[in-house]
Structure formats: structure tokens, C-alpha cells
MIDOSE-1310 file (N, C-alpha, C; in nm, 2 decimals, decimal comma, always signed):
residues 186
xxxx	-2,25/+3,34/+5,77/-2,27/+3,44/+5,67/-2,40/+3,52/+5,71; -2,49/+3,44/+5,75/-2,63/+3,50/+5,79/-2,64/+3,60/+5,88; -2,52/+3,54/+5,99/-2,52/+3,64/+6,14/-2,42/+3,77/+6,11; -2,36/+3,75/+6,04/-2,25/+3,85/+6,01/-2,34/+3,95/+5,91
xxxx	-2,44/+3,93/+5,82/-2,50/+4,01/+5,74/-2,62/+4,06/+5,84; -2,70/+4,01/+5,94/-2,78/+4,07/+6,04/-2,70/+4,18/+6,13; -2,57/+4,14/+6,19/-2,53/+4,26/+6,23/-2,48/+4,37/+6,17; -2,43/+4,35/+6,08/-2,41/+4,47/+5,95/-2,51/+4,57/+5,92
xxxx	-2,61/+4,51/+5,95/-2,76/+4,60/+5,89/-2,86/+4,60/+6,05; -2,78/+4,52/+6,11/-2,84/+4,63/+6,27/-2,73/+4,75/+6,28; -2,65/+4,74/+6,23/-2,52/+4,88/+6,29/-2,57/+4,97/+6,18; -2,60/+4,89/+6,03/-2,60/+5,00/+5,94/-2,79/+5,11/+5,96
xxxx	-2,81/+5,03/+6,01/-2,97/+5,11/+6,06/-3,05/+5,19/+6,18; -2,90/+5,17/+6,27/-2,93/+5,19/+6,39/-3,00/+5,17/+6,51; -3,00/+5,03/+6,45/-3,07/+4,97/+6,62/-3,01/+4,94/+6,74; -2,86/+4,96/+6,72/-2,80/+4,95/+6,80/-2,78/+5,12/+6,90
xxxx	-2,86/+5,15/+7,04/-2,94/+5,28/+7,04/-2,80/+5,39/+7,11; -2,78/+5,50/+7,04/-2,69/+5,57/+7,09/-2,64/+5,56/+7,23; -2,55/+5,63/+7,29/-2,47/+5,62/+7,42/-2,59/+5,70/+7,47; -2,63/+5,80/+7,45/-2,71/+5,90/+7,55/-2,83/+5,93/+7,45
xxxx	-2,98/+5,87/+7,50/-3,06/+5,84/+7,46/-3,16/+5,99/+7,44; -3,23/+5,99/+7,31/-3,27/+6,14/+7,28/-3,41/+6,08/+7,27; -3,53/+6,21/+7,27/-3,62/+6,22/+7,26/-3,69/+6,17/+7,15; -3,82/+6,10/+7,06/-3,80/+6,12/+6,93/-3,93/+6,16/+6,93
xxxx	-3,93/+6,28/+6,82/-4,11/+6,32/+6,82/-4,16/+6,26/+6,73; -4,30/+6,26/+6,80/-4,37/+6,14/+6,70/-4,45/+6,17/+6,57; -4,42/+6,30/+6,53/-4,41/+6,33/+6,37/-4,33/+6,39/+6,34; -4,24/+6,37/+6,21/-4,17/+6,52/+6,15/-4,18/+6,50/+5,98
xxxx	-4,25/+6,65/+6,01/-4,30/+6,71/+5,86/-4,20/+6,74/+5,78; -4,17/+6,78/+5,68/-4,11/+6,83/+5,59/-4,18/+6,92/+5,44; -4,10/+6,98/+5,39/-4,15/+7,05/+5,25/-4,11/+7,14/+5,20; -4,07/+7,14/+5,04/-3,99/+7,23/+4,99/-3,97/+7,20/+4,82
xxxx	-3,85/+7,21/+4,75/-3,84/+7,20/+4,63/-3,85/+7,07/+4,55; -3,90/+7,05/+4,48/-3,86/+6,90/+4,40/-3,87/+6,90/+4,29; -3,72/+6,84/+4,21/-3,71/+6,81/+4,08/-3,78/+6,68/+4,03; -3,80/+6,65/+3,93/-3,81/+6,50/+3,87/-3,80/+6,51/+3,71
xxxx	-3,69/+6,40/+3,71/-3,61/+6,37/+3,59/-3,70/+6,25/+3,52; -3,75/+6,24/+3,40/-3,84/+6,13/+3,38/-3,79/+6,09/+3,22; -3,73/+6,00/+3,20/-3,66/+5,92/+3,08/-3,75/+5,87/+2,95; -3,87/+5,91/+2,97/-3,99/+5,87/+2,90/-4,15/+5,97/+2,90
xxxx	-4,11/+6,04/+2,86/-4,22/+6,18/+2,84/-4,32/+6,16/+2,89; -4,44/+6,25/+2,98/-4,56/+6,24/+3,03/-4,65/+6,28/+2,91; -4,74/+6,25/+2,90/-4,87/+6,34/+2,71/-4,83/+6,28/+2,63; -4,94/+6,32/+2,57/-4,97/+6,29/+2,42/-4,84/+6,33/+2,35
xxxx	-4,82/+6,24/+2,27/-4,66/+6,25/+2,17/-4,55/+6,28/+2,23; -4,50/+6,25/+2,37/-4,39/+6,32/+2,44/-4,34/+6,18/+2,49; -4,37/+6,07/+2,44/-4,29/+5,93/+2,49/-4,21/+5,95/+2,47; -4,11/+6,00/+2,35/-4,00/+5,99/+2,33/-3,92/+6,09/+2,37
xxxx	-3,96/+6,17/+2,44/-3,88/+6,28/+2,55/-3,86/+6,24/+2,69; -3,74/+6,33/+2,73/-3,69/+6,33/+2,82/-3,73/+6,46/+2,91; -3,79/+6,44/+3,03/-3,85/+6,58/+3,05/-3,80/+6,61/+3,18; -3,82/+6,72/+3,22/-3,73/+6,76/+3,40/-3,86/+6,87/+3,42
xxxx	-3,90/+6,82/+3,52/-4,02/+6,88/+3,57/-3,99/+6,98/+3,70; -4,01/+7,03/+3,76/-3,96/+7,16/+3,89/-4,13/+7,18/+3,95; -4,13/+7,14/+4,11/-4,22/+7,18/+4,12/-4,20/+7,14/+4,35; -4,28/+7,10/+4,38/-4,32/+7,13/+4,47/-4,29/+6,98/+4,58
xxxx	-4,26/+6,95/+4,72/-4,27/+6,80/+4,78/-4,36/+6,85/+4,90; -4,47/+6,76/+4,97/-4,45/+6,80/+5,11/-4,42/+6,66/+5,15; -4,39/+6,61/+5,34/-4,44/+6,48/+5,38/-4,42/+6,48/+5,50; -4,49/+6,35/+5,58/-4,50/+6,37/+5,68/-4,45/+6,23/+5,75
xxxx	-4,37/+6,20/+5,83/-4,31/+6,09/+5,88/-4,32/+6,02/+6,03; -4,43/+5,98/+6,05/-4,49/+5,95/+6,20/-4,34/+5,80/+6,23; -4,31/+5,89/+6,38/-4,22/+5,80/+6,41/-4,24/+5,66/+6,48; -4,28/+5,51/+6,45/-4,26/+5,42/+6,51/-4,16/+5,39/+6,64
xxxx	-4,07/+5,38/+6,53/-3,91/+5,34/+6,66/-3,83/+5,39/+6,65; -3,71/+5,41/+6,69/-3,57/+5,51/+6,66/-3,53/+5,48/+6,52; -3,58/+5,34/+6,45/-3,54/+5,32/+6,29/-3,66/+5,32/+6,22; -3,76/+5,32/+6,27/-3,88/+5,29/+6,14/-3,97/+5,39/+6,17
xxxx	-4,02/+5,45/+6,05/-4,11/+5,53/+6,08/-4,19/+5,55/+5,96; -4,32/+5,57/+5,92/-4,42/+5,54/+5,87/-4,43/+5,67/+5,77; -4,45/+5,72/+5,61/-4,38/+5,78/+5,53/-4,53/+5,81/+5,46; -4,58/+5,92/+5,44/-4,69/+5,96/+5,35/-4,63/+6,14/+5,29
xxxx	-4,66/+6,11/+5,13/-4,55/+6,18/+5,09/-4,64/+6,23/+4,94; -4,67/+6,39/+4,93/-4,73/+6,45/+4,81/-4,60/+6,55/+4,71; -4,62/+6,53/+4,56/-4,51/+6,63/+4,52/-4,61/+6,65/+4,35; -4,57/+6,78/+4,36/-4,62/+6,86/+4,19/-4,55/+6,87/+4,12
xxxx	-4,52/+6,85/+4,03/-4,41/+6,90/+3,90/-4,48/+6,94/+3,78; -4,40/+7,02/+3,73/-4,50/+7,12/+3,59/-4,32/+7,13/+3,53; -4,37/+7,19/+3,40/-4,34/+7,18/+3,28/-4,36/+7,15/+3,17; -4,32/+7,25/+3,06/-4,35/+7,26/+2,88/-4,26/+7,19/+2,83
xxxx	-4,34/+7,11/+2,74/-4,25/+7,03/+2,65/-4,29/+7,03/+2,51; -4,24/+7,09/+2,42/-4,29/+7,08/+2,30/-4,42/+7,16/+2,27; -4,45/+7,28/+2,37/-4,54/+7,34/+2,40/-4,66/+7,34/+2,43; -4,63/+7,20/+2,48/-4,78/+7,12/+2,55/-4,69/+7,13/+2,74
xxxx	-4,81/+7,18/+2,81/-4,78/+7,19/+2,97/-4,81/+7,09/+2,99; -4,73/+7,02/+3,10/-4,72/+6,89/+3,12/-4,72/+6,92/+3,31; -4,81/+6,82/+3,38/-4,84/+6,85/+3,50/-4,83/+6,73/+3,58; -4,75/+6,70/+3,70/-4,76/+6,55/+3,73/-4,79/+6,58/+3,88
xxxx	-4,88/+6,49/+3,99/-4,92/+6,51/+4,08/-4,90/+6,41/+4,15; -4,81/+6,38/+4,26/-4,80/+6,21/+4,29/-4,85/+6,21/+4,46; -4,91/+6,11/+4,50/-4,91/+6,06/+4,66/-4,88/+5,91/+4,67; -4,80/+5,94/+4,75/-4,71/+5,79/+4,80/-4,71/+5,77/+4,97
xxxx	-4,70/+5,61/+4,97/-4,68/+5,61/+5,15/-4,59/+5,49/+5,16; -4,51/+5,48/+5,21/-4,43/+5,37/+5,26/-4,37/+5,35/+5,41; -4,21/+5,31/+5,36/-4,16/+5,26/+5,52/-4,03/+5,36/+5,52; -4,00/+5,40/+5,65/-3,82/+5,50/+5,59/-3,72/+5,42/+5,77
xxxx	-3,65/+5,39/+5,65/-3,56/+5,32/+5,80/-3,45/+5,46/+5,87; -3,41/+5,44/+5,93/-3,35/+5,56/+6,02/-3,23/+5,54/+6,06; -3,16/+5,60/+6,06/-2,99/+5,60/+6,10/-2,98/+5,74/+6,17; -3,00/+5,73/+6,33/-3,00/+5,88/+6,37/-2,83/+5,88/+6,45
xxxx	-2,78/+5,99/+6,41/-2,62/+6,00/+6,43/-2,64/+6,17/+6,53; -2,65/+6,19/+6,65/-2,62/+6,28/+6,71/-2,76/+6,41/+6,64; -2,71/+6,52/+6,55/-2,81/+6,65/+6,46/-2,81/+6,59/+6,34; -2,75/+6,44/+6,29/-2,83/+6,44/+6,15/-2,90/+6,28/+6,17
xxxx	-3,00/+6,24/+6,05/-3,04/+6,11/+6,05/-3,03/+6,13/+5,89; -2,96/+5,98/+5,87/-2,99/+5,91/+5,74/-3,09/+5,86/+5,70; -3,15/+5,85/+5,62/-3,26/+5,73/+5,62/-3,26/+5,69/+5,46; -3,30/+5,59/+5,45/-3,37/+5,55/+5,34/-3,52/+5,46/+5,32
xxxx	-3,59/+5,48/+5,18/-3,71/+5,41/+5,25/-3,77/+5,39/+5,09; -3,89/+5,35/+5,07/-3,95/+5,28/+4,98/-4,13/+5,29/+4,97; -4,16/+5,38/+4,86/-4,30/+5,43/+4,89/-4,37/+5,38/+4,75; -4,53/+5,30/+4,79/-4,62/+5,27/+4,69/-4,70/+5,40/+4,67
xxxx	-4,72/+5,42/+4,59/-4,87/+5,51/+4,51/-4,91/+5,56/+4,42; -4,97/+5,66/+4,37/-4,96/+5,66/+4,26/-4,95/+5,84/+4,16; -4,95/+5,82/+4,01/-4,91/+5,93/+3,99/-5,04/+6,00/+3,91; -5,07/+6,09/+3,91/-5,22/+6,19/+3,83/-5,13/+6,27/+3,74
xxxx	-5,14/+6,26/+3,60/-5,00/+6,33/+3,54/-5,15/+6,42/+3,42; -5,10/+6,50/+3,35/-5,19/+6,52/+3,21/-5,11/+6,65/+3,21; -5,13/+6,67/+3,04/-5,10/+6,82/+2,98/-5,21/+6,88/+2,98; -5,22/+6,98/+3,01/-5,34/+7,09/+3,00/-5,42/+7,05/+2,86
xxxx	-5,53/+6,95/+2,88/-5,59/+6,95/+2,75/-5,73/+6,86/+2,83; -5,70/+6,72/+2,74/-5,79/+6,62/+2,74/-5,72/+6,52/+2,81; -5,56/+6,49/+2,75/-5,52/+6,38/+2,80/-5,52/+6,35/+2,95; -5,60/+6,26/+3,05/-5,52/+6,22/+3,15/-5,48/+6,14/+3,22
xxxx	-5,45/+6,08/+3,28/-5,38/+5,94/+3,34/-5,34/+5,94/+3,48; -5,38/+5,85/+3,53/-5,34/+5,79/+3,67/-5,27/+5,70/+3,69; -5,18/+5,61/+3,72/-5,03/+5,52/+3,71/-5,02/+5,51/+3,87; -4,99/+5,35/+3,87/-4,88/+5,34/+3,98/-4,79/+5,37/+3,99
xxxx	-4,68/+5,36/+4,11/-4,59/+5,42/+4,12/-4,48/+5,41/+4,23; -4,39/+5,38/+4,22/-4,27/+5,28/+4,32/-4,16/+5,40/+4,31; -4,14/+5,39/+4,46/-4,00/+5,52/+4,46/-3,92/+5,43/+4,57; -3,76/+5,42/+4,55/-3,66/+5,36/+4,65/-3,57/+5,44/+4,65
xxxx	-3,58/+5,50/+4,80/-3,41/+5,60/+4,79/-3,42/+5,65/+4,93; -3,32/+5,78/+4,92/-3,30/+5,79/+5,09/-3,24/+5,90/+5,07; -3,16/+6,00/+5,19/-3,15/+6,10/+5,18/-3,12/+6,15/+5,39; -3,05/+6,28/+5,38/-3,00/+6,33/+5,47/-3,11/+6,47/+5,57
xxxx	-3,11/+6,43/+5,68/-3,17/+6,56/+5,75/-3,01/+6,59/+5,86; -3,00/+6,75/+5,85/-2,91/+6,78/+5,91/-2,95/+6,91/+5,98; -2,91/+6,92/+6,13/-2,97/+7,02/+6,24/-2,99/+6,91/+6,34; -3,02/+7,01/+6,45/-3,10/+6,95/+6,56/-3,20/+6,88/+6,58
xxxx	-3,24/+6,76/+6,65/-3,35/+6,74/+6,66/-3,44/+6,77/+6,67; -3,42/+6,90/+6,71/-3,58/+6,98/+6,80/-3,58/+7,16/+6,74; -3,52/+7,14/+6,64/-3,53/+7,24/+6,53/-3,55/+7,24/+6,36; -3,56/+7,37/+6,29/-3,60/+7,33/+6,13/-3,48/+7,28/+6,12
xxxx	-3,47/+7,18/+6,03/-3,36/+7,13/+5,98/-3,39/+7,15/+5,81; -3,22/+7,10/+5,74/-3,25/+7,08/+5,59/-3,24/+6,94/+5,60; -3,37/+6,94/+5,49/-3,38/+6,81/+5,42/-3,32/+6,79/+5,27; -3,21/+6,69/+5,25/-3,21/+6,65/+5,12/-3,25/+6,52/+5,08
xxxx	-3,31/+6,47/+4,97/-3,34/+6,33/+4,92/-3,34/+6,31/+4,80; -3,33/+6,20/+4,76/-3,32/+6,15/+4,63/-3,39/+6,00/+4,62; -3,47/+6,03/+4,53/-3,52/+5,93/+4,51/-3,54/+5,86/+4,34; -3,50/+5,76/+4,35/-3,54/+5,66/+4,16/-3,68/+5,59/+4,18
xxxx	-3,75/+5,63/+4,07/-3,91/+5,62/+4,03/-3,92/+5,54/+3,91; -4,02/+5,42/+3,96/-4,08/+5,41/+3,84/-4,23/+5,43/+3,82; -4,29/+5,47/+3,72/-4,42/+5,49/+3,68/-4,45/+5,37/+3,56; -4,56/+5,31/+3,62/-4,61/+5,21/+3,54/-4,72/+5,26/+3,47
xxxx	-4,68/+5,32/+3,34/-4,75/+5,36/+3,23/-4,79/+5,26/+3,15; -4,88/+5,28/+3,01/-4,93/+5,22/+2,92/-4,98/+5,05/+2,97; -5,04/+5,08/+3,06/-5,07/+4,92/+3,03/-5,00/+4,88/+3,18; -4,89/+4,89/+3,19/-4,81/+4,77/+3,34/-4,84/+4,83/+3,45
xxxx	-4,84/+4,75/+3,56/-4,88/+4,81/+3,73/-4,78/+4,69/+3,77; -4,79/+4,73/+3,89/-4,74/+4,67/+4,02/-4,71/+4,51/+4,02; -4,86/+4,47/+4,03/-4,88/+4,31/+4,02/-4,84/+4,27/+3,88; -4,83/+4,30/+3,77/-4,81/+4,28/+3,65/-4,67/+4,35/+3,56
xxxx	-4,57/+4,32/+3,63/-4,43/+4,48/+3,60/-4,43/+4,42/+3,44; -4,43/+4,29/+3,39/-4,37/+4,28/+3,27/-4,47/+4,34/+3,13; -4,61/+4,37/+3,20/-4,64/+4,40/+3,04/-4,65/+4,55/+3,02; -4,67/+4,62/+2,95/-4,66/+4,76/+2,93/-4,53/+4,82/+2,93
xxxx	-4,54/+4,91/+2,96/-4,41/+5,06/+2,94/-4,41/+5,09/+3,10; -4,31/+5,16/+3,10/-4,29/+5,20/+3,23/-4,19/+5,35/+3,22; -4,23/+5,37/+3,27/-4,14/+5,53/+3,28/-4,08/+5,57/+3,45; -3,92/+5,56/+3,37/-3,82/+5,57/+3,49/-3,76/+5,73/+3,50
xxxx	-3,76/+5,78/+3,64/-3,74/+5,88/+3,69/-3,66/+5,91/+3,77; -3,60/+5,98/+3,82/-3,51/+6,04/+3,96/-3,59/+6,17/+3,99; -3,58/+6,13/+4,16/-3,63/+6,29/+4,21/-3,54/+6,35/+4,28; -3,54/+6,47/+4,32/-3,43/+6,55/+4,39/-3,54/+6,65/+4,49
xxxx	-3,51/+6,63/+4,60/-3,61/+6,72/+4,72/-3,50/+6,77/+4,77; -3,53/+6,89/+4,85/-3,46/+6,98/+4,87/-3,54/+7,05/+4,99; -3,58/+7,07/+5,11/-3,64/+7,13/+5,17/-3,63/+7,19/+5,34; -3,70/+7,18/+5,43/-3,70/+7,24/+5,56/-3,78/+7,14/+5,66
xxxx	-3,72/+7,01/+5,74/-3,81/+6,97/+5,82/-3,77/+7,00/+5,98; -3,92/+7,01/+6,05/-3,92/+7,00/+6,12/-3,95/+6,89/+6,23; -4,00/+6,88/+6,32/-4,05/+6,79/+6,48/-4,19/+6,88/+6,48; -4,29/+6,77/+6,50/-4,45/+6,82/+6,53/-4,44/+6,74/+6,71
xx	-4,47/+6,74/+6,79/-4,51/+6,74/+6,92/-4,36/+6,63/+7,00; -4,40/+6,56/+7,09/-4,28/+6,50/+7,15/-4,21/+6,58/+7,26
């Protein structure tokens, strides 16, 4: 069962290296649109809202190996809720595994960091912050490509973090990016 589940997830990740071997550059940037859906309100009196924020991703993906490659990742979201501006600022870094198929790569990946959120006032707050998801680049290697991704967020609000998930609140999210990557040298 063990050997049959290792090969599954070498085929499903691509370590097994294409027929005709391609170049990989050893950064590719990205940046563009991003939504975030957040199930538990950011500010003062907005816990019990549901809020969709529109705002901004960039990141940058230094490539290790044909599957791993090293993930540092900034995104802005703004929006009114109840007529308080609500502003959320996140930087994350993790790992993104890689599935490269010919002009597109799959990947999925998993980033720690944290979120700087406040409504234009007094209130503000800084939270950890866990994102697991994955998403499609389609194009050429060695051209702008689109990026799509998706990502499910948690924000460890009121009290809970990372080392400690069970006490506090937590506010769960989905993100939706949308943008233009390219290849930086290689």
C-alpha cells in the first residue's frame, strides 16, 4: 500500500521528468487581481459578517527542482462593510509543488504568515495565517502567462495562532487570484 501510494504522488507531482527536458528559470513572478471571501468579519462589530474583499496579489516563486519551488507571496483587500472600510494586508511564504505538463504547470502549495487587517480608525490587528491550495499557469514557459489560484485561509483571530489552533476564533476564508506570470532570468 505504501509503494503504490509513493508512486501515485511521484506521477501526481511530477518527478517523473518529461520525455524532452525544458529549461526552468530560477524565478517566476507573478501579479494581478485577488478576491477574498472571509466567513467571519474583519473590525470592530463586523464578526458576524460575511465580507468579500477585491484588491490586489503579487509573488514570487524561486525555483528549487522541476517540483518544488520556494513561495513568498503579498495581497491587499479593501472593502465597506456596514460603512466602516475594512483593509486587509497579508505576507505569506511557503512550499508549491509542481506538475509541469508541456505550456501549463499545476501546482499546489501551503504558505505560513501573517495578516495586518484594520478599518480606517483605531482598530488594528495582526494574526497568523495558513493558506492551502493550488491553481493553474497556462502559456509558454518563456512567456507572460495567466495565472489562476485558489486558495482556503485561515486567520487566527481573537486569541488562537498556529502553535495553539484550539483556543480563540478563527476566521476562514477563500482567495481567488487571477493574474499575469512571468520567468525572471534562466
Amino acid at each position: 500500500m505504501r509503494i503504490r501510494a509513493l508512486v501515485c504522488g511521484l506521477i501526481l507531482f511530477g518527478a517523473v521528468p518529461p520525455a524532452k527536458a525544458q529549461e526552468l528559470p530560477p524565478l517566476e513572478v507573478s501579479g494581478g487581481y485577488s478576491l477574498l471571501r472571509v466567513w467571519r468579519g474583519l473590525g470592530v462589530g463586523l464578526a458576524d459578517t460575511e465580507q468579500t474583499l477585491h484588491g490586489w496579489y503579487a509573488d514570487a516563486a524561486a525555483t528549487q527542482t522541476a517540483v518544488l519551488s520556494l513561495v513568498a507571496q503579498a495581497a491587499g483587500n479593501y472593502g465597506t462593510f456596514r460603512r466602516v472600510n475594512v483593509r486587509a494586508h497579508e505576507f505569506a511564504a511557503g512550499a508549491r509543488l509542481n506538475r509541469r505538463m508541456g505550456g501549463r504547470v499545476m501546482f499546489g502549495q501551503a504558505l505560513i504568515g501573517v495578516v495586518h487587517h484594520r478599518p480606517y480608525g483605531t482598530e488594528r490587528a495582526t494574526n497568523a495565517t495558513f493558506h492551502a491550495g493550488g491553481g493553474l499557469r497556462l502559456g509558454a514557459a518563456d512567456t507572460i502567462d495567466l495565472l489562476v489560484g485558489a486558495d482556503y485561509e485561515i486567520i487566527f483571530t481573537g486569541g488562537s495562532h498556529l502553535l495553539e489552533p484550539e483556543g480563540g476564533d478563527r476566521t476562514h476564508g477563500f482567495r481567488l487570484t487571477v493574474g499575469a506570470a512571468f520567468p525572471i532570468g534562466g
